[in-house]
N, C-alpha and C positions, 0 to 999 in steps of 0.2 A: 420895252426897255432896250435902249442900245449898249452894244457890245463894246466895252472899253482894252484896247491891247494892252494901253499900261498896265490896269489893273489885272491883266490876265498876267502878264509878266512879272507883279510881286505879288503875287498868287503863287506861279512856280518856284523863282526866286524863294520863297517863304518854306515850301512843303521843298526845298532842294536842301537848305540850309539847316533843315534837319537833323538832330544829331539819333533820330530814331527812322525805325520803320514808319511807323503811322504818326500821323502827326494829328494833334487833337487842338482845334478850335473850338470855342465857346463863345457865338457871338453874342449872345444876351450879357456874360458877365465881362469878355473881354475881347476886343476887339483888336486885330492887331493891324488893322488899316483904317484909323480915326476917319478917316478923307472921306469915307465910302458908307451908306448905310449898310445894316445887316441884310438887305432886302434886294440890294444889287449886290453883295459880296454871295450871298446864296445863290444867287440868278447865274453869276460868272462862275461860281463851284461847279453846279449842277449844270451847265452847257460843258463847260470841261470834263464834267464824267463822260457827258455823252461823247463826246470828240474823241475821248479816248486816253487823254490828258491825266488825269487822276484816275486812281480808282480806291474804294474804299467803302468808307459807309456814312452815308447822308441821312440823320435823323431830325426828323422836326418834329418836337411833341411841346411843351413848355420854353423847351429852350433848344435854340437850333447845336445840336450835340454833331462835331465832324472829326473824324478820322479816316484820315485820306493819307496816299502816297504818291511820287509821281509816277507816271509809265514810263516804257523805255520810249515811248512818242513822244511823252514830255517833256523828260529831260532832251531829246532831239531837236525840239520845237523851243525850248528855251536855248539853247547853244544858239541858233538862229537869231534868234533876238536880242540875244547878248553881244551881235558882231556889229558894235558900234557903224562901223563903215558900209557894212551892207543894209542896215538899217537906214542910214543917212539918204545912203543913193536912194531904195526906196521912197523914202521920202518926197525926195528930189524930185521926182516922177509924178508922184500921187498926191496932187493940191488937197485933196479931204485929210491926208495923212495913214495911218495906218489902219484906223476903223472902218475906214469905207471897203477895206479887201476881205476878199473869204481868208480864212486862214488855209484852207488849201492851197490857193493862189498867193497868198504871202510867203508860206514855207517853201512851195516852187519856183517861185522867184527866186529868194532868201539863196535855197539851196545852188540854184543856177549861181548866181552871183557867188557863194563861198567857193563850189569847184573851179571858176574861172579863177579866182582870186588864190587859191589854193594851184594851182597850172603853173600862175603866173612866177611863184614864190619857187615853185621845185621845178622853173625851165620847162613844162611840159607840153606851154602856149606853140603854138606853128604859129601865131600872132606876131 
């Protein structure tokens, strides 16, 4: 199964928008990404536990039962994705788009690109 960044992005987007700590999914009775089976929305959960992205508790007995929160990695990792501009220029670069990169390599990219971008705004550039 391939690794979708959208779908990782309203994955966090979702557990950010939170008005709790844990946030609880039920995808057997509700789904809150129609677009996506239950089958790749667990597969993208659980690589994001492991990355470090969420943390929580991933049950699967009858019904796939989630309560997850995001980390202070992940909310990091969504700020990055959320910078329209830096996103772009990635883009711009990368003909497969964003799926083809490690997320290590995306977020150090991402991160290079906001401090330059961040220099430029507060004079800091010798550019």
């Amino acid at each position: 199964m391939k690794r979708d960044i959208n779908l990782v992005k309203k994955l966090l987007c979702y557990f950010e928008d939170s008005e709790t700590i844990y946030t609880e999914i039920l995808l057997e009775q509700y789904s809150p990404f129609p677009d996506y089976t239950d089958d790749v929305i667990s597969y993208h959960i659980e690589l994001m536990i492991e990355g470090g992205y969420l943390q929580g508790h991933f049950i699967v007995q009858n019904d796939a039962h989630i309560m997850l929160q995001l980390t202070w990695d992940g909310h990091e990792f969504l700020s990055l994705l959320k910078d329209k501009e830096v996103i772009n220029k990635i883009m711009s670069v990368s003909k497969e788009g964003l799926n083809t990169m490690s997320f290590g390599v995306l977020k150090d990219i991402a991160k290079k690109l906001i401090e330059s971008k961040a220099e430029r705004l507060l004079g800091l550039s010798s550019k």
